[in-house]
N, C-alpha and C positions, 0 to 999 in steps of 0.2 A: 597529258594535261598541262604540263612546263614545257619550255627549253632546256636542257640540260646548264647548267650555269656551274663553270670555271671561274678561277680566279678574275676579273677586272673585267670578265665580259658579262654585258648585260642581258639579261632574259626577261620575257612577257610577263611571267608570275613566280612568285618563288611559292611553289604546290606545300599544302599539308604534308607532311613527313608523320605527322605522328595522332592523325585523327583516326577513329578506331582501335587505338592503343590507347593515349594519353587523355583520351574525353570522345565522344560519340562521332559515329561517319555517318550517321545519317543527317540532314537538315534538321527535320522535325525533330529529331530527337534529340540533337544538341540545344537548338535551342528553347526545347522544354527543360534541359537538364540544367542550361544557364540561369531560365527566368526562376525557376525552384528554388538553386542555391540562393540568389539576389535576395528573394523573399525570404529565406529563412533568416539574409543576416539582420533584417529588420531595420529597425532608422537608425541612419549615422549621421551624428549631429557636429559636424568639423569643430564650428563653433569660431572659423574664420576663413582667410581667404585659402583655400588647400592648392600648394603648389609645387606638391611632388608627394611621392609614395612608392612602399615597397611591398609589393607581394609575393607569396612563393608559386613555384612553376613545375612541379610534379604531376602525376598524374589526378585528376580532376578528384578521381575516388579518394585520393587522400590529403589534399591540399587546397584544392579549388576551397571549398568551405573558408578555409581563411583571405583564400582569396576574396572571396566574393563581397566583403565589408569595403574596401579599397573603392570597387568600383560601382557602388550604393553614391561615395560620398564624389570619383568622379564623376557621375550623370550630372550632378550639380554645378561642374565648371565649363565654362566657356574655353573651348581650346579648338584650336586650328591643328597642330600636329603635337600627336606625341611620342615623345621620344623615350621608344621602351630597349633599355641597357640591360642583354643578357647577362650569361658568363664573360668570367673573368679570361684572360688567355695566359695572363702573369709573366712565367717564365718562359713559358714557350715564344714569347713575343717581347725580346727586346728590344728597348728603339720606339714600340709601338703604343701609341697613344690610343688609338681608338680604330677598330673595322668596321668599318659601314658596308653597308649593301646596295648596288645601283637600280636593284629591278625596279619594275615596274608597280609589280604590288604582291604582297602576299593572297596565299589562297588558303579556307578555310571552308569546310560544306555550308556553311551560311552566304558564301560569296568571295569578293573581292577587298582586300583592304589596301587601298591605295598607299605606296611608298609618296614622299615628299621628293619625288626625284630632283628639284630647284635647290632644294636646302643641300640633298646630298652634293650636288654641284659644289653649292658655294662652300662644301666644305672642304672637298677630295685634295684640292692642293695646302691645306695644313699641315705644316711638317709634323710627321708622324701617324700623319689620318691617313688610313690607307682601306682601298674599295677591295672587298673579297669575296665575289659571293659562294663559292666551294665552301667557305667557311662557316656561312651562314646557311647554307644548305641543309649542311651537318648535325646543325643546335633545334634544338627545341626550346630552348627557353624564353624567344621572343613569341615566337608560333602561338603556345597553349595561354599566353596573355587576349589574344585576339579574338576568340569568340564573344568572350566578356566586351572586351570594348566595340565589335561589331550590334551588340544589343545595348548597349547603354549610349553609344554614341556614333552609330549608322552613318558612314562617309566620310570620319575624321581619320586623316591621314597620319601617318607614323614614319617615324627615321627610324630603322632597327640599328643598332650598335653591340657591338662588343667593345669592351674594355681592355687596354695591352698590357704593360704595366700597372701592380696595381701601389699608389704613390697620391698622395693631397695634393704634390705640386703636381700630376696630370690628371686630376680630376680636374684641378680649377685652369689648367689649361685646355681641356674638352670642353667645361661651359665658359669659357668665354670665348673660344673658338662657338659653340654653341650661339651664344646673347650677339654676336656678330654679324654672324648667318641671318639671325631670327628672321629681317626684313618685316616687322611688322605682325608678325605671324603670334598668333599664345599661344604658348608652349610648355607642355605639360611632361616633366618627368618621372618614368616610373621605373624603380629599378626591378628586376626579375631576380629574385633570389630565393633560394633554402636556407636553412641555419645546421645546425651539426648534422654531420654525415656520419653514422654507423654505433654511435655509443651508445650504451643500455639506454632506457629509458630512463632512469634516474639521473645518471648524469645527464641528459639532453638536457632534463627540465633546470640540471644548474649552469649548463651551460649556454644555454639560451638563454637565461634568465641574466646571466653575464652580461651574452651579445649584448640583447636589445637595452642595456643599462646604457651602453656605449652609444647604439642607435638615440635614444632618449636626450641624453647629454648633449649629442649634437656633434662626438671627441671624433674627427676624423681620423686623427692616427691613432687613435685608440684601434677603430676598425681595422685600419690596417693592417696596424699591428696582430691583432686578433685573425686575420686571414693570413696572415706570415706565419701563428702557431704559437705565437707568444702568451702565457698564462692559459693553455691548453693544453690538459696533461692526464683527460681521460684516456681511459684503456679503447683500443679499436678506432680512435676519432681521426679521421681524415683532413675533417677542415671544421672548424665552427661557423663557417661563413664563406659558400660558394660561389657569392658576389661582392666584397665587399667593395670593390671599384666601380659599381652601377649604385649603390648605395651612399657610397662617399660623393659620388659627384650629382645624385641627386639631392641628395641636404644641402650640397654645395651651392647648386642652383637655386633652390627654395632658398637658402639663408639670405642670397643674392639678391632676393626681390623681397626679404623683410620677414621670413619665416621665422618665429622665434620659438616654437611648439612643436612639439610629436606626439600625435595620439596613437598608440597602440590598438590597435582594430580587434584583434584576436593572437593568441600562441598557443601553441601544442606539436604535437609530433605523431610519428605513423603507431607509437604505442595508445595513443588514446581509439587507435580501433577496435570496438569486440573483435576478441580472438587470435588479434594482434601477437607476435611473437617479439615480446618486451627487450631482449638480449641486443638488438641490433637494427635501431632505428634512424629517421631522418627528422630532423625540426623544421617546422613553420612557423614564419610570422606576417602578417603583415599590418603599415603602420602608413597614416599620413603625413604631412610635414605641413604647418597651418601658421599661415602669417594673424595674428593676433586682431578677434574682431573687431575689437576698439579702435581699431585703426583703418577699416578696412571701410571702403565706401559703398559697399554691397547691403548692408544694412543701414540704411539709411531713415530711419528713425532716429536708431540711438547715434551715427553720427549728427542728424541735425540737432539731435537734443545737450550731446558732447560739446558741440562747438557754438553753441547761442552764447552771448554774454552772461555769464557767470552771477546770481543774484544771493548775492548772502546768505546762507545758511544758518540760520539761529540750530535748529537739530533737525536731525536726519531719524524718521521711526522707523524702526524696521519692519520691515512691509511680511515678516509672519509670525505668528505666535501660534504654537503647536503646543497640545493637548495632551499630557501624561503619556495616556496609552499609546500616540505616536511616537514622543520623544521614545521610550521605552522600545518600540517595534524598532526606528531606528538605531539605535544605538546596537541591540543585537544583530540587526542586518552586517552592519559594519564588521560589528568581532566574529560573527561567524564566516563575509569572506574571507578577511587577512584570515582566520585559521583552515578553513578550507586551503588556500593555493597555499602555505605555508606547512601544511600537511601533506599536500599535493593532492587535495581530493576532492573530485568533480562539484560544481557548484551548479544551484536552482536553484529562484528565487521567486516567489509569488505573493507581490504585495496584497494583506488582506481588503478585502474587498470594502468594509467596514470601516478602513482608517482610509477617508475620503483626503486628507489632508494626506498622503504619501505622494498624491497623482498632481498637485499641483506645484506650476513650476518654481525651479529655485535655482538660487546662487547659491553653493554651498564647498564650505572648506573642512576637511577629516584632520585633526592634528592629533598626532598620538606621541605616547609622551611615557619614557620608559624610568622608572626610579625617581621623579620629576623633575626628567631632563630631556628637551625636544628630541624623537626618533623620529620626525618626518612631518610634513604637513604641505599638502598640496588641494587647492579647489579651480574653483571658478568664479568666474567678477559677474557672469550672466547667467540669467534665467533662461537654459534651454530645454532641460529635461524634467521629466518628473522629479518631486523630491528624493522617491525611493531611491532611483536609475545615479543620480546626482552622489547620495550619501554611497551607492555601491561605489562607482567608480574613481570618487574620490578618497572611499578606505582604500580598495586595490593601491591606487597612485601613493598615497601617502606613505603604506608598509613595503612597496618594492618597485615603486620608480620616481623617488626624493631623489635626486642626483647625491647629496648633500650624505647619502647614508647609506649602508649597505641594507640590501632586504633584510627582512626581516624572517628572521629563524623560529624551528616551530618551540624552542626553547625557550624563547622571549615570551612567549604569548604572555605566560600566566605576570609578568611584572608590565606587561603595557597596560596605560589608562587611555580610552579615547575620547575626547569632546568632538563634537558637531559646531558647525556654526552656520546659520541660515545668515545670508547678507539681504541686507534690504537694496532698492535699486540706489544705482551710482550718485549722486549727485554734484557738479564743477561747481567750486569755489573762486571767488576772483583773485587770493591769494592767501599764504599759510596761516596768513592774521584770522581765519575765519574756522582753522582746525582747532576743534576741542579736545583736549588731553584725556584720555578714558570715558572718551564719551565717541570719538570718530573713528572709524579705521580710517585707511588711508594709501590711496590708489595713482602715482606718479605717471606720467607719459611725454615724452620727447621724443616724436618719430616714431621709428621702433623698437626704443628704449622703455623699459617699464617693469614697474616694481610694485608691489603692495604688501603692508602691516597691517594684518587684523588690530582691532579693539587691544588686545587681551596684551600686545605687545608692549604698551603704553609700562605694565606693572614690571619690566624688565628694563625700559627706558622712560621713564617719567618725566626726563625733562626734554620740551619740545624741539630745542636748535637740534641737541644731540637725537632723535628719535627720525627728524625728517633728513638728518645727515647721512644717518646708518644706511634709512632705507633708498637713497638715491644712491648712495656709491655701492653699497651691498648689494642690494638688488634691483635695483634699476641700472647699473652700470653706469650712471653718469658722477661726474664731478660730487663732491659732500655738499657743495655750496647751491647745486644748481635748482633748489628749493624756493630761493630766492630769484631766480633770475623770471623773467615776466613772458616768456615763451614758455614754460614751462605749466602744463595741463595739470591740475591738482582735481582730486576728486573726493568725496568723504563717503560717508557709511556707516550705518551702525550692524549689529548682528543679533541674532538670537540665539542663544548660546546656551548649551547644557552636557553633560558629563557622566561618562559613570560614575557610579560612587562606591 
């Protein structure tokens, strides 16, 4: 079916190694097995421009499922070549920055997936890039990505890689050797990786749970570090992170082109199988990396409506007001997932059928609040999902992926209070003379600089200079002053806001 392919010499196809092992040899059956997983992960809403991603690369029966969220949301990008970054090679490859592959294309019972042989060209003479295909031969973890993207995106072409060292300064010298190369081309990164290798499944779940804190944050050498062994000190664990140098240099690349976001797709490990033997497992995750909608010219509504001339806002109403028996459904929604994954135990959710106001869209932010001092709070500025989906996701995010906080322990539960906040739509101010004090929230943008203050923030800063100060240098990362400056995008909002009691 191949050429035999050695080091540096090129061959026709680089053949499946691992179909009828790793996922199905037949046609037909691969690709009913692919369209099945697709449709179970159901919609995946980025919620901006998605420019890299990581998924895991085990055998289909135990991993592909979280795979299959990844490549839901890239059917929706426009790419020319993607550049899927197996294993790591580390120590065994000093000196070595990156191994590429010359063939021609890889093979897979669905077909052919053509290699970007031009790019690999302009890459081969980068000190430290060096062509192997024996190497590549060997791995499977570019391979079992390919089915999936030969069904979601039929004739896009791929630069397979390995990673040599794993180091922040040679990831970000891969992608810029990368953005070099490009010639014009969209290029989409996804990195191939697992998460802990061999620890019970209780630890997996704390150590995964670690990892992707790192992934979320965006901490390169965090990962690094975390694949050197550092604050890993389970019993049996091999590695917490079998790729983190196709990982590092994909955030790297996405951060490149204005990524400020990672959404978490799905996680779990080979114990969440009936029957599973729990003692000695592998983790999955995988996650996108999303340059920020508000920014993004793909939605072009809300930029045309972003960037019209700005017309005075006397007030902003919030565009919902919900109904006891919902506030009430949600609010439990919320504390039963943080106690479900804080328990560790399986979650379903089935909004009733009756509370018609759960299915309509919203902006919504979960802030929870321990002893009545912030433990977390993360949402959304846009209306893309249902209310329910909205208030889930944004409890998860708030109790265990706030950069700002460690997760949240199933010991806390009983001292956390949570509020909901539904946001009414955006609306630009022509400057901060037009922000009302306990009356606006308040949504900053420079670029891909951006920061936002619920309403509720006003009663902790009340007075305006200092409130619009905090939140441009806090969390917008720009200057304290840059509130004032006339390039500067101001946005308001109000919220509809309720609480346990």
């Amino acid at each position: 079916m191949s050429k035999e392919m050695t080091g540096g010499n090129a061959a026709v196809v680089r053949a499946a190694a691992v179909a009828g092992s790793f996922y199905p040899g037949r046609a037909d059956a691969l690709r009913q097995e692919v369209q099945r997983l697709l449709d179970a992960a159901g919609e995946v809403t980025p919620g901006g421009k998605v420019l890299g991603a990581m998924a895991p690369h085990a055998g289909y029966v135990y991993s592909a499922r979280f795979a299959a969220p990844v490549f839901k949301a890239l059917a929706a990008c426009e790419i020319d070549t993607v550049v899927i970054i197996g294993h790591d090679l580390g120590a065994s490859a000093p000196g070595i920055l990156a191994v590429l592959s010359d063939v021609d294309a890889y093979e897979t019972p669905l077909g052919q997936v053509p290699v970007d042989t031009a790019m690999v060209k302009a890459l081969k003479d980068v000190p430290g890039i060096i062509i192997h295909n024996g190497v590549h031969a060997r791995e499977h973890s570019i391979e079992v990505q390919l089915p999936f993207l030969q069904v979601v995106k039929p004739g896009v072409k791929i630069l397979p890689a390995f990673m040599g060292e794993v180091s922040v300064e040679n990831s970000r010298r891969f992608v810029e050797a990368l953005v070099k190369a490009t010639g014009g081309r969209r290029l989409f990164v996804l990195a191939s990786t697992d998460l802990s290798h061999y620890p019970s499944y209780d630890d997996a779940v704390a150590l995964d749970k670690a990892t992707m804190a790192l992934v979320s944050a965006m901490d390169l050498q965090g990962l690094c570090e975390r694949q050197a062994g550092k604050g890993v000190d389970a019993a049996n664990t091999e590695t917490a992170i079998c790729a983190a140098g196709g990982v590092v240099s994909a955030l790297t690349f996405a951060r490149k082109y204005g990524a400020n976001e990672v959404k978490i797709l799905a996680r779990g490990n080979y114990g969440d199988l009936r029957g599973s033997d729990r003692r000695r497992v592998v983790g999955y995750a995988s996650a996108i990396f999303v340059a920020g909608a508000e920014s993004q010219n793909t939605d072009k509504s809300t930029a045309a409506k972003a960037t019209q001339d700005a017309a005075p806002v006397a007030e902003a109403k919030p565009e919902f007001t919900l109904g006891a028996a919902t506030q009430a459904e949600l609010l439990k929604l919320a504390r039963n997932r943080i106690s479900a994954e804080a328990r560790n135990e399986k979650w379903t959710y089935q909004p009733p059928a009756a509370l018609t106001e759960l299915q309509e869209p919203a902006a919504v932010f979960v802030t929870l609040n321990k002893d009545g001092q912030l433990r977390g709070c993360i949402g959304t500025t846009m209306a893309r999902e249902p209310l329910w989906a909205a208030v889930e996701s944004a409890a998860y995010a708030a109790a265990f992926e706030d950069n700002r906080f460690m997760p949240v322990q199933e010991k806390e539960l009983k001292r956390l209070s949570i509020e909901i906040s539904v946001l009414s739509p955006m609306q630009q101010v022509a400057s901060a003379d037009l922000v009302q004090p306990f009356k606006h929230g308040v949504l900053v943008r420079s670029g891909y600089h951006g920061g936002l203050f619920l309403p509720q923030v006003w009663e902790q800063l009340p007075d305006k200079e200092q409130f619009l100060s905090i939140l441009c240098e806090q969390k917008a990362g720009l200057p304290g002053n840059a509130w004032r400056r006339q390039d500067l995008k101001i946005f308001v909002f109000t919220v509809f806001a309720f609480q346990e009691q």
